[in-house]
C-alpha positions in Angstrom: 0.0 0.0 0.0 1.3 3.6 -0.7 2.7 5.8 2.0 1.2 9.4 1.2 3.6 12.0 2.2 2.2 15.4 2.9 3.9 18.0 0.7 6.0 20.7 2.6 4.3 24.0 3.3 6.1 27.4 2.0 5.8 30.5 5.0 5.5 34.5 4.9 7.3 35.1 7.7 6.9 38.7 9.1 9.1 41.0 10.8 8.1 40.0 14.1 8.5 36.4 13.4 4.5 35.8 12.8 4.5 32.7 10.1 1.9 32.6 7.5 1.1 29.6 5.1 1.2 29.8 1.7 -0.7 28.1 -1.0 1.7 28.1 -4.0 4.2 26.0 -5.8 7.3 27.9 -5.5 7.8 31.0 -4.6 10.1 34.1 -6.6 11.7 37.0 -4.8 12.6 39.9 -7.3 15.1 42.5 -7.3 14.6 46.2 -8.5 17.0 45.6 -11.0 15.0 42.7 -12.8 17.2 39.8 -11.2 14.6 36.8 -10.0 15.4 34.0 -7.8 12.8 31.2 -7.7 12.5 28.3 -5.2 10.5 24.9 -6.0 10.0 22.0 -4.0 10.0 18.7 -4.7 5.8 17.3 -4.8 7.0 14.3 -2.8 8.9 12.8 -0.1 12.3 12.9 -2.5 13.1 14.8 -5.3 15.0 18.1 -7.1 14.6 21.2 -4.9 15.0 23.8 -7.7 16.6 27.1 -7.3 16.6 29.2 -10.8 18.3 32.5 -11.2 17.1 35.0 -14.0 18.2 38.8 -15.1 17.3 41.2 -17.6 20.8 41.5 -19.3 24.1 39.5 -18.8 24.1 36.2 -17.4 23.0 34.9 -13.7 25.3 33.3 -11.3 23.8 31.6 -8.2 26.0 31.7 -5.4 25.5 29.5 -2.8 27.4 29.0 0.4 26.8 27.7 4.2 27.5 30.4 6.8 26.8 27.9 9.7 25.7 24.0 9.9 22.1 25.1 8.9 22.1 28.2 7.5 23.0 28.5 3.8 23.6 32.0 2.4 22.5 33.2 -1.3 23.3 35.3 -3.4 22.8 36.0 -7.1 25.3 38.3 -9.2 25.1 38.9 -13.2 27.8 38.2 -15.5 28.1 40.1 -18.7 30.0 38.8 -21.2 30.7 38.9 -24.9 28.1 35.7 -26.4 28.4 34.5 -30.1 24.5 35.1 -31.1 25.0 32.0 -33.0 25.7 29.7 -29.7 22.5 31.1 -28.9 21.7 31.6 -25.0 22.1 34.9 -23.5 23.7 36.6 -26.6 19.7 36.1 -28.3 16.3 38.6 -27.5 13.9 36.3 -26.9 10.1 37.5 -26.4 8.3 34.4 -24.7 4.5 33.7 -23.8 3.3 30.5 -22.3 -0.6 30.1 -22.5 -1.8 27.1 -20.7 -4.8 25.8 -22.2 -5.5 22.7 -21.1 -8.6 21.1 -19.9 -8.6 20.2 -16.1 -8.7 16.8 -16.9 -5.6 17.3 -19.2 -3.3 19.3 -17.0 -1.0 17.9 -14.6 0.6 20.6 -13.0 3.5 18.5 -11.3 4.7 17.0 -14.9 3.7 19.9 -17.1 6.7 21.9 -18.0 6.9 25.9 -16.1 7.9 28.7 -17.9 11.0 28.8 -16.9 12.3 25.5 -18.0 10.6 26.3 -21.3 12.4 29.6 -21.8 15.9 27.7 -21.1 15.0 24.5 -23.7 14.0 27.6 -25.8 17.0 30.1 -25.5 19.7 27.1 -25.7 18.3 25.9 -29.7 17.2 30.0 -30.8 20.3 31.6 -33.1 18.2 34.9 -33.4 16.1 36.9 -31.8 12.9 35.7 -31.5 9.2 36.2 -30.5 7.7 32.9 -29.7 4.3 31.7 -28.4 4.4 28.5 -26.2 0.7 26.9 -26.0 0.3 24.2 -24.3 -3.4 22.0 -25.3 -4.8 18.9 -24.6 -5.3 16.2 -26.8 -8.6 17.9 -28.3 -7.3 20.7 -29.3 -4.1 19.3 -30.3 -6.3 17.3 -32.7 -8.1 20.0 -34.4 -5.4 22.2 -35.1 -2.9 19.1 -36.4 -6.7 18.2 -38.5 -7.2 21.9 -40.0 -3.1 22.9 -40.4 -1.8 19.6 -41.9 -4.7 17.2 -42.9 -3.6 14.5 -40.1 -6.5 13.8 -37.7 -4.8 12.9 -34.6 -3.3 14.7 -31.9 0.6 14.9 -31.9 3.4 15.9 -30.0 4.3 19.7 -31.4 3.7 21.9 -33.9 5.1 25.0 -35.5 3.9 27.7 -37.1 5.9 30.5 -38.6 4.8 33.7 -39.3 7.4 36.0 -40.6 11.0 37.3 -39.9 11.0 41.2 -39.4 14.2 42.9 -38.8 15.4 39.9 -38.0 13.7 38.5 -35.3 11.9 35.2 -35.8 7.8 35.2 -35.4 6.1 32.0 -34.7 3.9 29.5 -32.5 4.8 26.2 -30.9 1.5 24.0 -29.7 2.6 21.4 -27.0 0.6 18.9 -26.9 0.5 17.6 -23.1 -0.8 14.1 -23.1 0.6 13.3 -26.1 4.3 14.2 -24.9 3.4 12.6 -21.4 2.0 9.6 -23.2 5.2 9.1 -25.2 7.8 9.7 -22.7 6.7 6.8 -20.8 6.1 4.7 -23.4 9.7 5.1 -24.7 11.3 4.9 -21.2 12.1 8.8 -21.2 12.4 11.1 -18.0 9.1 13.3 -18.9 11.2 16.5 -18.4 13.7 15.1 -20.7 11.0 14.2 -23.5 9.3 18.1 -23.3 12.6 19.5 -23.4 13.4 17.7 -26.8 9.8 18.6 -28.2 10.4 22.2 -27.7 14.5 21.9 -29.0 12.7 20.1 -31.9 9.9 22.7 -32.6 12.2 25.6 -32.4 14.4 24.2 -35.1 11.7 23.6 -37.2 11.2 27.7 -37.1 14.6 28.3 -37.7 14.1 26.5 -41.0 15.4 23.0 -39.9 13.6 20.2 -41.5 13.9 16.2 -41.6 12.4 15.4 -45.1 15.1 13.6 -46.4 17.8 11.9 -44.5 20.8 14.6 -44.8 18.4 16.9 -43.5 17.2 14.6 -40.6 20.7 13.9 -39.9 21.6 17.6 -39.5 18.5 18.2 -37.5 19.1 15.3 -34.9 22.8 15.8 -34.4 21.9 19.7 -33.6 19.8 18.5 -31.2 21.6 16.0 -29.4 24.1 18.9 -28.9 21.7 21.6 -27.6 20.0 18.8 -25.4 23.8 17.6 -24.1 24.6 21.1 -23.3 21.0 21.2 -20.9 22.1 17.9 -19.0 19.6 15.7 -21.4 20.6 12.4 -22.4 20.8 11.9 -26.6 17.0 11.5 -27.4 17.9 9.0 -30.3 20.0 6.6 -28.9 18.2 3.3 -28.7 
């Protein structure tokens, strides 16, 4: 029989030391200089307790150090640094929207990728600026517009749409579609973070004018990203 553990509880703790409960999922202090440090706990009894750094311009550098057996002090500074825009990452403008529009029975918030992991997948495969739409649908949805787009009446994993290039920076959509990419991860064995990550690598390619039509193409595609994936801790997606 399963042991249900009772998720942790994050506090608002007061100057006076009066502790109040929160109901959220992490929690984000911000700086008046745009710098963002968010906190996530894990939704069970083990897991990743996530600390993510942000900042307008420059990279962010999480500093972490213990100042006594139990206290650990944080800090996070911004490195600026030259960045080949090609590399992609930092050195790219990237305009991002996530719209979640799945049906309650469709969204599972501990699986379903946050924003912020979807702006990293997206920054490390983008080589130009870029204003992107994330949507992320359920299978419904995912069905029509794969039915109305591309004449294929079934729900699939992601598509792209591209809209146009002006001065440079890249216009398009990406439609996630949840189950399906759930669905899939554990049918190929495939940490679910790992398999969302790849989707949204893949899609953003396929703005950038990467395609897998014939198999020079498919070989350039997949080796690009196998590399962007490597560089985000992800094992190669297409190794058997």
């Amino acid at each position: 029989m399963a042991i249900e553990t009772e998720r942790p509880v994050f506090h608002a703790i007061d100057a006076t030391g009066h502790a109040r409960a929160l109901k959220a999922e992490a929690l984000e202090l911000r700086w008046p200089d745009g710098r963002t440090l968010s906190l996530s706990l894990p939704h069970s009894a083990w897991g990743d307790l996530e600390l993510y750094a942000d900042a307008p311009e420059g990279t962010p550098v999480t500093i972490v150090k213990p100042s006594a057996c139990n206290l650990l002090t944080v800090r996070v500074d911004v490195l600026h640094d030259a960045v080949d825009a090609d590399a992609g990452g930092p050195g790219v403008q990237l305009e991002l929207d996530v719209q979640n529009a799945l049906p309650k029975g469709d969204d599972s918030k501990s699986e379903r990728p946050k924003k912020r992991q979807i702006k990293a997948w997206i920054e490390a495969a983008l080589s130009r600026d870029a204003a992107i739409t994330v949507r992320l649908v359920g299978e419904a949805e995912g069905q029509a517009l794969n039915r109305d787009y591309r004449g294929k009446d079934y729900a699939t994993n992601v598509l792209t749409f591209v809209y146009d290039e002006t001065e440079g920076r890249l216009n398009g959509d990406l439609v996630v579609c949840v189950p399906v990419v759930l669905r899939e991860a554990r049918a190929q064995g495939k940490a679910v973070a790992a398999h969302f990550a790849h989707m949204v690598v893949h899609g953003v390619l396929h703005l950038q004018g990467f395609d897998h039509e014939d198999a020079d193409e498919a070989l350039a595609m997949e080796t690009r990203e196998s590399n962007i994936l490597d560089s985000l801790g992800f094992a190669n997606p297409y190794d058997a």
